[in-house]
C-alpha positions, 0 to 999 in steps of 0.5 A, spaced: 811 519 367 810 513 372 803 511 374 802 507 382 800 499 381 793 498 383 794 496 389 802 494 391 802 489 396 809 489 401 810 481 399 807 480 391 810 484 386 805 488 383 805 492 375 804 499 373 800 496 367 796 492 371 795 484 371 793 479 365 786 476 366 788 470 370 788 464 367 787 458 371 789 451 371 783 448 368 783 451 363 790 451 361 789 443 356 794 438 358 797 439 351 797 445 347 802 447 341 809 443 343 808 443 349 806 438 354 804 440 361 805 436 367 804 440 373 803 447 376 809 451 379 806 457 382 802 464 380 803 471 381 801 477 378 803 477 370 800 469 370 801 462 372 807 458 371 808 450 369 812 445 368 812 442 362 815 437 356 817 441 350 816 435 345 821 437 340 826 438 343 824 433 349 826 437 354 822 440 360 821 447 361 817 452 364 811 456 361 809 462 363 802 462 361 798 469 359 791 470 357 791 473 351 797 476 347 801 481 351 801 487 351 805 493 354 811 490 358 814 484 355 819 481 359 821 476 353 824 481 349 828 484 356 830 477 357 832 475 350 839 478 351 841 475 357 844 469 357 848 469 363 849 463 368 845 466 374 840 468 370 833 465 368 833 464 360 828 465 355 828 460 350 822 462 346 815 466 347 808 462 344 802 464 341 797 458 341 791 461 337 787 455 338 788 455 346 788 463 346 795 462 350 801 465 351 808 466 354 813 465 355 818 458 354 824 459 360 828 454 363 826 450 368 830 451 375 828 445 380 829 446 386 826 453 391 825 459 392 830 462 396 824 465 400 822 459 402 829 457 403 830 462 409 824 460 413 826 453 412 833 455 414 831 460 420 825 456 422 823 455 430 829 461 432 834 456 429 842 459 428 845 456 422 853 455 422 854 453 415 852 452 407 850 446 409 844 448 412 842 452 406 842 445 402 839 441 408 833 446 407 834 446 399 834 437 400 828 437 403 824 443 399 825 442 392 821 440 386 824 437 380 831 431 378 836 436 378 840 430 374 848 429 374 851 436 373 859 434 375 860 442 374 855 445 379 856 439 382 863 444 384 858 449 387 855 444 392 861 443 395 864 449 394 857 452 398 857 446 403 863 447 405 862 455 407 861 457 414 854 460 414 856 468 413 862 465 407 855 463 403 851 469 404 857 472 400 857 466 396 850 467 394 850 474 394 856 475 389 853 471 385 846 473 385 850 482 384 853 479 379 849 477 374 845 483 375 851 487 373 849 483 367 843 485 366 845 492 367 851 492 363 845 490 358 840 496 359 836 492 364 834 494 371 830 489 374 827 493 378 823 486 383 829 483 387 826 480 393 828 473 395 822 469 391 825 471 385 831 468 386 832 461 385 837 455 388 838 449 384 838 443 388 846 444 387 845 451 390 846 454 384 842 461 385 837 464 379 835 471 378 828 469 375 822 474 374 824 480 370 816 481 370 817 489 371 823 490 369 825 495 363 830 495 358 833 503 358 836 502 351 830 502 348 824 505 354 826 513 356 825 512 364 821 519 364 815 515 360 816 509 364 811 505 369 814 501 375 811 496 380 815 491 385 815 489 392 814 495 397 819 492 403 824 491 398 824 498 394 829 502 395 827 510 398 827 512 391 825 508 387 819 508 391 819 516 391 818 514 383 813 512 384 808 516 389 810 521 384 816 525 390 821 530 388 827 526 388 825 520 386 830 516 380 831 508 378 837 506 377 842 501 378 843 502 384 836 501 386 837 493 384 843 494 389 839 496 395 834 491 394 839 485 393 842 489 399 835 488 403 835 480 401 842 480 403 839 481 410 834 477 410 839 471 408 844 473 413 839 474 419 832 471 417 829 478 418 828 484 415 831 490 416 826 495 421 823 500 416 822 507 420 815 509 418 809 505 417 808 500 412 801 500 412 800 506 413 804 506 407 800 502 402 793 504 404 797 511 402 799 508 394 792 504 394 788 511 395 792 514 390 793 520 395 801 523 395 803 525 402 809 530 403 816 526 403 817 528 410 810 523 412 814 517 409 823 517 412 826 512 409 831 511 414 834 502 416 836 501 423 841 495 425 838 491 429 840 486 434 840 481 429 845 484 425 850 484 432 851 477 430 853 477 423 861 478 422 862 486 421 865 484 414 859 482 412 855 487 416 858 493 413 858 491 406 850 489 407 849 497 411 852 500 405 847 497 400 842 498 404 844 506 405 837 510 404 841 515 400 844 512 394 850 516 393 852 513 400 851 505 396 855 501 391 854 505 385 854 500 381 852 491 382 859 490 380 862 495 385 857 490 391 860 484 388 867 486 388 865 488 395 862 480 397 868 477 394 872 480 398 869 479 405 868 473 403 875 472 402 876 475 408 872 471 413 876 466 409 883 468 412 879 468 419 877 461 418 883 458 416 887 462 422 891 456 425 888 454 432 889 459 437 894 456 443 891 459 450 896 465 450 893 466 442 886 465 446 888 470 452 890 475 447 885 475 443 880 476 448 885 482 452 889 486 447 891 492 450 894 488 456 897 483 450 900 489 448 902 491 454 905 485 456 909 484 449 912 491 449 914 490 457 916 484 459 922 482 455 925 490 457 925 488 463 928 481 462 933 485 458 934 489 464 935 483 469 940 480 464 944 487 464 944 489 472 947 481 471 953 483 466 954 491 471 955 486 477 960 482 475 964 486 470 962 493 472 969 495 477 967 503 480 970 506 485 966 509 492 965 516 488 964 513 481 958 508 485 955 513 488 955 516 481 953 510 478 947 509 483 944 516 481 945 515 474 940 508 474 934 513 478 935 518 474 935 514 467 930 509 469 926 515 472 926 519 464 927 512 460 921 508 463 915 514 463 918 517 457 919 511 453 914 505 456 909 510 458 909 511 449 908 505 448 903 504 453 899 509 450 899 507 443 896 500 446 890 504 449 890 508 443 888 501 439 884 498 445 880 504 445 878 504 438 876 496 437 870 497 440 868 502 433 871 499 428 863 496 426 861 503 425 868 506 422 867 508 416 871 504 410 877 511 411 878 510 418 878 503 418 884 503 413 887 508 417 887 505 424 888 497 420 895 501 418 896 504 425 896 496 428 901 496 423 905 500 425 905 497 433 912 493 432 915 498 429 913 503 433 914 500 440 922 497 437 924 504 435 921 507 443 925 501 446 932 503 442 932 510 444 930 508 450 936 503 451 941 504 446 943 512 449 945 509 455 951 506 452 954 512 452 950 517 457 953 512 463 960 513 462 960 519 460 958 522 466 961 517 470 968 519 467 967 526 468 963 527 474 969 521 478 974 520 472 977 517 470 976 511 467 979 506 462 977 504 456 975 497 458 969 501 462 965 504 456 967 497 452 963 494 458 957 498 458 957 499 450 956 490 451 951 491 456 946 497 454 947 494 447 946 486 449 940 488 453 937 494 449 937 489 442 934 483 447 928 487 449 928 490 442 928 484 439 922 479 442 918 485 443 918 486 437 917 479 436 911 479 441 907 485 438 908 482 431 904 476 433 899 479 438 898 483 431 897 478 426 893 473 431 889 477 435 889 485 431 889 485 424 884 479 422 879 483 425 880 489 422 879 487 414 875 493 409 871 489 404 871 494 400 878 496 399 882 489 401 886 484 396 890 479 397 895 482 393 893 489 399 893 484 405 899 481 403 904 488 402 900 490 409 902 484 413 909 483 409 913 489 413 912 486 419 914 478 417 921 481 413 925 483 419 924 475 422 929 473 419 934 478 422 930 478 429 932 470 430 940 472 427 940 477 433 936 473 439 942 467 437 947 471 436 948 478 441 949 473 447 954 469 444 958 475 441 957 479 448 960 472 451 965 472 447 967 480 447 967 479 455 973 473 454 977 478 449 976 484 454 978 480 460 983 482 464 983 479 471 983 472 473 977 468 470 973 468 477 967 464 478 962 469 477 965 471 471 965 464 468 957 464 471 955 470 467 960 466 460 956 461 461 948 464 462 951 468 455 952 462 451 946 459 454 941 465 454 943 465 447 941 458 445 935 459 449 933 466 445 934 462 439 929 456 440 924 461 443 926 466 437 925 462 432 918 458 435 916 465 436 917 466 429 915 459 426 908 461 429 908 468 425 910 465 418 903 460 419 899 467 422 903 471 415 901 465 410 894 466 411 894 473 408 899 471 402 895 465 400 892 468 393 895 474 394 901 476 387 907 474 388 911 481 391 
């Protein structure tokens, strides 16, 4: 059965059990037991904490020092398994009977709270770009001489070379991490809020505070009493409290609080509660229980969510969902979920600098796309009207035929096949706008659509051109025939040379509008790996190699095929249209394989970590 705290303040945490009797300053003796004190840290709602100097071992620690010997709730006994990196460590507990004190010897951890951390670092509406703000403000706040610590010296470079929203994942995964821990172990911290986390002067974070906490191994939940911080509390947890139907405290209470601290971390505000807080204090304090529906529970995204990267921003919108069922199940599932944002935001970072055609289509995909899919069939089609009017021999009626052959086919294959394309392209441009508000399926689902672009537009451009090679002689043949053989060779060359042209460097283009505009901004950080990110963008890089051999090689093979089906006299235009073949195909490879050069440096960033495939 829980019983409501006191009077639960929306900042301070407050105990079902109630506090011990305050033991102020003065009282504490500048020496007791084997401890030394040299000053005060803070206080809060379980006692007063202090530096010290543990003679013995002639190290500092922290004393969290109580009135009395402890009753109900001790937090030693919760901490005395948890040897974690991130977490707060309990070296031993104390009874001094000459001073009547009590508590707790912990490490001490110099630096700040990550509370006063935020204000510093979002003070007077500034925007921070990166993980050096948060040490700028660490600097500037934090008590103590860190010492040298070569290891965590790793974790200050590794923070400070982040980009602000990479430090959030940094700190959080850490922080989900060593909750994991203490879950893992039976403990459900039940008061995550940003002054129970600790930086270390190297930015290291510390889960300090387990003052409320319970250990399920040995507690039965049911005859458990809860306190905590009312603006971090999950709905319910809170319902547990107020003694509601529905309410349950579990992991993914914790979650939701680190979900909230998140938050406040990335943009410097909480997220809007949709019902009175006030009101909602006032209501516990008179010990009255209202009806569920006078207390929604239901978090808006505000404007300052607008400019957190959507990676980070779904991951921290489904901690804080008001229905757990909708969260992360477990603190290890909302690490996973932070590593691989950050990962992520780290792929986009290290994207190589956009040129201003990668600035252009980034900024206007659909008429990238649009471009990408079109402009080289219609380069294609000048090269094949060139070949037609060179080696291309009709009669008046074979002419006649010719001609309505071209109004009719372009008529069908452009709307059909073009019209497809461009389709497809609007398809994706009309999606961009709700991927921050997909869900983790649908975003998969569309990420694998984008995928599929460049096969999609190559397969419409091949149907579109290589059926010409026959439908025109055929027809001609047989509505003016007949014709020789060296007809359905010449139009064979050119439906083929300009159908593999367009289909070649469109596929080409596409591919790296795709990979420089599309794809890094469409990442699921609850189901990306490198190894996933690499296996969805490695199709796309296979047929690079092929699509260089051929932009080099059909123009070359198509000149020389023309010299071998010569049968008149070498003529001027003949000789022009042999030379702008080789040329053609010596200027489709530059441009092929600088195309593609490009392409391997945008494709490298996603197999970067990834396993070898």
């Amino acid at each position: 059965m829980s019983t409501l705290p006191e009077r639960p303040h929306q900042e301070g945490t407050k105990a079902a059990t109630g506090p011990p009797a305050w033991t102020y300053a003065d009282a504490v003796p500048k020496r007791f037991g084997d401890f030394e004190v040299i000053s005060k840290l803070g206080q809060g709602s379980f006692g007063q904490v202090f530096l010290a100097r543990q003679v013995s071992l002639e190290r500092h620690v922290a004393l969290k020092v109580m009135d009395g010997e402890p009753t109900g709730h001790n937090e030693g006994q919760v901490l005395a398994g948890l040897e974690h990196d991130h977490i707060v460590k309990v070296y031993s507990a104390f009874l001094d009977p000459p001073s009547g004190l009590s508590g707790l010897c912990l490490q001490y951890v110099p630096g700040a709270d990550l509370g006063v951390i935020i204000r510093r670092v979002f003070e007077g509406g500034r925007v921070p770009e990166s993980g050096r703000a948060l040490l700028d403000a660490l600097d500037q706040l934090r008590r103590g001489d860190p010492g040298f610590d070569p290891a965590a010296l790793r974790d200050r470079e590794a923070l400070e070379a982040d980009d602000f929203p990479q430090a959030v994942c940094r700190l959080g995964g850490r922080m989900a991490e060593a909750l994991a821990f203490a879950h893992a172990n039976g403990i459900l911290h039940c008061d995550i809020k940003p002054g129970n986390i600790l930086l270390t002067p190297y930015g290291r974070p510390m889960l300090a505070d387990f003052n409320v906490a319970f250990d399920r191994t040995r507690h039965n939940p049911e005859d458990t009493r809860y306190g905590g911080t009312l603006a971090y509390m999950a709905p319910e947890y809170r319902a547990v409290m107020l003694n509601l139907p529905g309410g349950k405290a579990d992991e993914r209470c914790d979650v939701y609080s680190l979900g909230v601290v998140l938050y406040e971390l990335a943009t410097g505000t909480r997220p809007t509660l949709q019902h009175n807080v006030s009101e909602t204090k006032e209501t516990i304090a008179q010990g009255t229980v209202p009806a569920r529906a006078t207390l929604p529970e239901v978090r808006t995204v505000p404007d300052a969510m607008t400019h957190v990267p959507r990676e980070l921003a779904a991951v921290i919108c489904r901690a804080i969902d008001p229905e757990p069922t909708h969260r992360y199940q477990t603190a290890t599932e909302l690490a996973t979920a932070l590593a691989s944002a950050r990962q992520l935001l780290t792929a986009r970072r290290t994207l190589p600098a956009p040129s201003p055609i990668g600035r252009w289509a980034t900024a206007f995909p659909l008429y990238a796309l649009a471009v990408a899919g079109i402009l080289p069939h219609v380069i294609a089609s000048l090269v094949q009207i060139s070949y037609n009017a060179v080696e291309v021999r009709l009669t008046t009626e074979q002419g006649i035929v010719f001609a309505w052959l071209v109004i009719v086919y372009n008529l069908i294959a452009y709307p059909v096949f073009g019209g497809t394309a461009l389709y497809l392209f609007r398809q994706v441009k009309r999606q961009l706008p709700k991927v921050a508000t997909m869900s983790g399926p649908e975003l998969d689902a569309f990420r694998a659509q984008v995928c599929q672009l460049c096969w999609r537009a190559a397969a419409l451009g091949a149907i579109g051109w290589f059926p010409g090679a026959l439908i025109f002689p055929i027809v001609i043949d047989v509505c003016a025939g007949p014709i020789p053989w060296q007809l359905y060779a010449h139009y064979f060359i050119s439906f083929s040379l300009g159908g593999l042209i367009g289909v070649v460097f469109s596929y080409l283009s596409i591919a790296y509008v795709v990979l420089r505009a599309l794809y890094p901004q469409l990442g699921n950080a609850d189901t990306y790996t490198p190894t996933k990110g690499w296996n969805e963008v490695y199709p796309l890089t296979a047929p690079f190699g092929a699509m260089v051999t051929l932009a080099s090689g059909v123009p070359l093979v198509g000149a020389v095929l023309l010299l071998t089906l010569a049968d008149t006299a070498l003529t001027l235009g003949f000789r022009v249209l042999v030379a702008g073949l080789i040329g053609a195909g010596v200027a489709g490879v530059g441009l092929a394989e600088r195309i593609v050069r490009r392409l391997h440096l945008l494709a490298a960033v996603w197999q970067k970590d990834a396993e070898v495939r």
